[in-house]
C-alpha positions in Angstrom: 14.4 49.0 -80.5 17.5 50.3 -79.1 19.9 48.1 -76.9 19.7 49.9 -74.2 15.9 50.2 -74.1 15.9 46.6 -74.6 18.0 45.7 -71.5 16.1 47.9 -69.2 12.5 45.8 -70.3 14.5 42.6 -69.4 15.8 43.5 -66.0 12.1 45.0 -65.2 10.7 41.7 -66.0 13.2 39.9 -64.1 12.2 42.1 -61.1 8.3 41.1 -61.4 9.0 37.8 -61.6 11.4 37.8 -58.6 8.3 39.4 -56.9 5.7 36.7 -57.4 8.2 34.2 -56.8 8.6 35.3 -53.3 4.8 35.6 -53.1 4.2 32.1 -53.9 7.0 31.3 -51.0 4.9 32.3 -48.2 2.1 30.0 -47.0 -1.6 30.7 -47.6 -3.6 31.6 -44.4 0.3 32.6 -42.5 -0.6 35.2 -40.0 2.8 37.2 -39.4 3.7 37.3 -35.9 4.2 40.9 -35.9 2.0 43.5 -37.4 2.7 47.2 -38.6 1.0 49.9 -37.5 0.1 53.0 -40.3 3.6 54.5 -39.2 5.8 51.3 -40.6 6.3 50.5 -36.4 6.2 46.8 -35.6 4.5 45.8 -32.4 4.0 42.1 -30.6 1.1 40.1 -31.6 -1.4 39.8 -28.6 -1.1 37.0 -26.3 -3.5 34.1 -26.4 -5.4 34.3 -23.9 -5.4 31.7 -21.0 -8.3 28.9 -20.9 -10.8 29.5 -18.3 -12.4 25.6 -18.1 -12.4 24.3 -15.1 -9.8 21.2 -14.1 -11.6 18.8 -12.9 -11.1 17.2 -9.2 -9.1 13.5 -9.1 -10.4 10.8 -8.7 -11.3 10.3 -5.3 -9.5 7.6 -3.3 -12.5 4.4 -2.3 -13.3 4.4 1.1 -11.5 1.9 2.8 -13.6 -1.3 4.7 -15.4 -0.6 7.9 -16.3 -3.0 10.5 -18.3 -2.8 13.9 -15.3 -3.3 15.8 -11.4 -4.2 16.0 -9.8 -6.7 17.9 -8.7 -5.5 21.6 -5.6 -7.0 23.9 -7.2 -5.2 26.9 -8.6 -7.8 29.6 -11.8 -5.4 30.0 -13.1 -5.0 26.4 -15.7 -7.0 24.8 -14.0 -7.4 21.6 -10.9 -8.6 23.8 -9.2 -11.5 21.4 -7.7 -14.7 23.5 -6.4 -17.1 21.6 -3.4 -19.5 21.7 -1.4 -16.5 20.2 -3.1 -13.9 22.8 -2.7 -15.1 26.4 -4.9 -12.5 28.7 -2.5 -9.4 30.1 -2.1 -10.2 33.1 -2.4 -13.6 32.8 -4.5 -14.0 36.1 -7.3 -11.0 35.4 -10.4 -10.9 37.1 -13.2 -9.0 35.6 -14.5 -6.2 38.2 -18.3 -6.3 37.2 -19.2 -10.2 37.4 -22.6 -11.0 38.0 -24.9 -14.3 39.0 -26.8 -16.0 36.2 -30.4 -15.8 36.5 -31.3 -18.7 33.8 -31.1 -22.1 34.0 -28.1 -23.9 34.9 -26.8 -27.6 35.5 -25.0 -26.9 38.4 -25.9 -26.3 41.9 -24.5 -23.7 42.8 -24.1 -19.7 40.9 -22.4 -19.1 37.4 -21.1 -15.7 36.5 -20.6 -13.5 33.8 -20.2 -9.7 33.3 -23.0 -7.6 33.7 -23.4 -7.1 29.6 -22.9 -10.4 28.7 -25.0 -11.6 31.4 -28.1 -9.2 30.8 -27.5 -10.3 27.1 -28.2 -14.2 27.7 -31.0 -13.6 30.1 -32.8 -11.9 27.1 -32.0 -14.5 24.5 -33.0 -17.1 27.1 -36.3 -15.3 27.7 -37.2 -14.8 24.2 -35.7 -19.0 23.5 -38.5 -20.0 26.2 -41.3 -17.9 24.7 -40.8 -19.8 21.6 -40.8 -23.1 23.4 -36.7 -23.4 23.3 -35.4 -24.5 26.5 -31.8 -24.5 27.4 -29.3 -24.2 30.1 -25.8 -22.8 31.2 -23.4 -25.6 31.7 -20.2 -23.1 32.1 -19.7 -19.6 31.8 -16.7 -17.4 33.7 -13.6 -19.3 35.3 -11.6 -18.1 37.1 -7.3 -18.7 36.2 -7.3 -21.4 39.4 -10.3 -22.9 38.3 -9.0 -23.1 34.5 -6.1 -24.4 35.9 -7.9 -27.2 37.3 -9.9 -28.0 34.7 -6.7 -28.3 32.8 -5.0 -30.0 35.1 -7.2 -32.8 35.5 -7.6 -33.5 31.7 -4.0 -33.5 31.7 -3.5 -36.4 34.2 -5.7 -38.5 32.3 -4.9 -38.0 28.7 -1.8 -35.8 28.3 -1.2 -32.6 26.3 -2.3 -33.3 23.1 -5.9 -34.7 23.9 -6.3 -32.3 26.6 -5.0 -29.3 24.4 -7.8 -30.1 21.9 -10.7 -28.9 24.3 -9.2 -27.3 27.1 -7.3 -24.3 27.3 -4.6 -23.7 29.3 -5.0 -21.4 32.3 -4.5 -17.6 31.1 -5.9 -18.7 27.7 -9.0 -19.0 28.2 -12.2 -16.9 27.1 -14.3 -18.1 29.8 -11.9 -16.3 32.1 -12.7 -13.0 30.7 -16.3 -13.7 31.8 -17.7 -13.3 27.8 -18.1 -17.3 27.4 -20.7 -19.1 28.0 -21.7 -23.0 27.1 -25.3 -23.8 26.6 -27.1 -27.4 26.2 -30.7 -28.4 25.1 -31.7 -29.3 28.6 -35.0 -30.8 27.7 -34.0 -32.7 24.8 -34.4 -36.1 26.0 -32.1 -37.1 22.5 -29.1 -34.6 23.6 -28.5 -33.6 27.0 -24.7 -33.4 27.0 -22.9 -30.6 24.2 -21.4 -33.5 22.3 -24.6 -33.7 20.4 -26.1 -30.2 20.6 -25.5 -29.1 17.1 -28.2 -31.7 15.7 -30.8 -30.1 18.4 -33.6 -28.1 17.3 -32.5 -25.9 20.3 -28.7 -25.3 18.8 -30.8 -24.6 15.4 -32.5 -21.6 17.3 -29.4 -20.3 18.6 -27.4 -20.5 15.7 -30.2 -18.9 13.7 -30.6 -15.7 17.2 -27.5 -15.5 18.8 -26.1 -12.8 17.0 -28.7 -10.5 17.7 -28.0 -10.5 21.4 -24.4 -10.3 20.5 -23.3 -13.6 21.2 -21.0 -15.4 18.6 -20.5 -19.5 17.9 -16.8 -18.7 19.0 -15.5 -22.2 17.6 -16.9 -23.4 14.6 -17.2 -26.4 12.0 -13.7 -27.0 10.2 -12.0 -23.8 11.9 -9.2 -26.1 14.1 -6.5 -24.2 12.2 -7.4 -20.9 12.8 -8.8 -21.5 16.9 -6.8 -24.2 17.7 -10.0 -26.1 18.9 -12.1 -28.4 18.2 -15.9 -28.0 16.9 -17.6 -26.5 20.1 -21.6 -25.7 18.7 -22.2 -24.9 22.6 -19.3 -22.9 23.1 -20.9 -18.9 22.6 -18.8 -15.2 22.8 -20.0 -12.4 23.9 -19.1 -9.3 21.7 -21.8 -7.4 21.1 -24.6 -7.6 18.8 -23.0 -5.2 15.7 -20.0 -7.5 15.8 -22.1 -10.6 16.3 -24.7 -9.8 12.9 -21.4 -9.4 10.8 -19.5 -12.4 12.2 -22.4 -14.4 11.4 -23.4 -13.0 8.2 -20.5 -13.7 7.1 -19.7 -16.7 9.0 -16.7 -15.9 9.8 -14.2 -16.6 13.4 -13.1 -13.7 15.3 -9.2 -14.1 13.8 -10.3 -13.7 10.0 -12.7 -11.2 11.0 -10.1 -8.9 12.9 -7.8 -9.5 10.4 -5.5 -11.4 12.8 -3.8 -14.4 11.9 -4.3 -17.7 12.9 -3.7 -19.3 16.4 -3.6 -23.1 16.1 -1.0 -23.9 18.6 0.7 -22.6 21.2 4.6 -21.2 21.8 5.4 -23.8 24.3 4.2 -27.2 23.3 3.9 -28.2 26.7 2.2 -26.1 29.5 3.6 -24.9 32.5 3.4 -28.6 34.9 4.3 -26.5 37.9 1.7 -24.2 37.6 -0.7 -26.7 37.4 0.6 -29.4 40.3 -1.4 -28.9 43.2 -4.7 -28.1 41.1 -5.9 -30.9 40.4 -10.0 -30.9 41.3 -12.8 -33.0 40.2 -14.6 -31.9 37.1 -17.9 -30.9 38.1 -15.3 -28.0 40.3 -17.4 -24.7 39.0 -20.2 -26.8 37.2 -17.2 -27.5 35.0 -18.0 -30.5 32.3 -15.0 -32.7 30.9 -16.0 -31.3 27.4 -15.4 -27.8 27.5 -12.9 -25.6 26.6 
């Protein structure tokens, strides 16, 4: 074979080779991003198309708590909260729709309360009786003079602290918004005064009904730091009966369940001695007991 003809079979083979090598370069499976139509033109490659799932909705936000009621500062609401913390605004109010007990009472002459709260205990009274539960109103509205005696004359005898314990100081008090009332086991010959009601079968009824004629145990067991008083078993709120079934059920005071915080003691550690000079009345003033609030 010629030289020449030899070189020329060399450089083909070169070429093939060069060829396949460039073949091998190019992935498997490789779509090109650009295709040729039959005239050699390149055109775009088609878009992907868009997804058409749906995106789902986020996650809704939990409902936030509901209760019955919230806690009021006006004088003429039922859920009105008065506390050491919450004087009654104005100080001196006077509910405009008092009415005259029709139960039982110890006193010889009329209690009041407003109409609601009144129509309210004549019911649970009525319905006490019928199952042979007998009981009676010791207290129920005050008015801010006859607080202020009340006060007053606990305070001659046993000074602020002693008196503070029980009594509250006139503009503080709930029996002044004419929602309060103080019940005793009448009949019981073992408990006729409030210091011993809670051990009556009568203060078991009421603990056990109250709340279904709205009325709550305003002051109870072990709750002095959050009232600021004492144990009262006898001591009942008016604030209706929604409010009343979840106070009870979960035996709760008014503060924690209005989310308010705790009232054990006064601004001024000493009341107002002005105020109360010249007030000073026996305690039976009002059917008034030396036990109550």
């Amino acid at each position: 074979m010629r030289s020449r003809d030899l070189w020329a079979l060399c450089c083909l083979c070169g070429l093939v080779l060069s060829g396949c090598a460039h073949a091998e370069d190019e992935p498997s499976g490789a779509e090109p991003s650009r295709t040729q139509d039959l005239q050699g033109t390149t055109t775009p490659a088609e878009p992907r198309a868009q997804s058409t799932l749906p995106v789902p909705d986020p996650t809704p936000e939990p409902p936030e708590p509901t209760r019955a009621s919230d806690p009021s500062w006006d004088p003429a609401s039922i859920h009105v909260l008065v506390n050491r913390q919450n004087p009654l605004d104005p100080v001196d109010y006077t509910p405009d729709d008092l009415v005259e007990l029709e139960v039982r009472t110890t006193v010889g002459g009329p209690l009041y309360l407003r109409e609601e709260s009144a129509q309210a205990l004549d019911e649970m009274f009525s319905e006490a009786a019928d199952q042979g539960v007998v009981l009676a109103v010791t207290s129920a509205y005050r008015s801010f003079d006859g607080q202020a005696r009340v006060y007053s004359d606990r305070h001659q005898h046993l000074g602020t602290e002693a008196t503070d314990e029980f009594a509250a100081r006139p503009g503080y008090s709930e029996h002044q918004t004419g929602l309060a009332v103080d019940v005793i086991s009448i009949e019981n010959p073992e408990c006729i005064h409030g210091d011993c009601f809670d051990r009556t079968p009568e203060f078991a009824w009421v603990q056990e009904n109250s709340a279904g004629y709205g009325f709550v145990i305003r002051y109870p067991e072990g709750a002095e730091h959050i009232t600021g008083f004492g144990y009262e078993p006898w001591h009942l709120r008016y604030v209706g009966p929604e409010t009343a079934a979840e106070v009870a059920k979960e035996d709760l005071t008014l503060e924690e369940y209005w989310d308010q915080p705790a009232a054990p003691d006064y601004d001024e550690p000493e009341p107002d001695l002005d105020l109360l000079r010249g007030e000073r009345a026996g305690a039976q003033h009002q059917g008034v007991v030396t036990w109550e609030d």
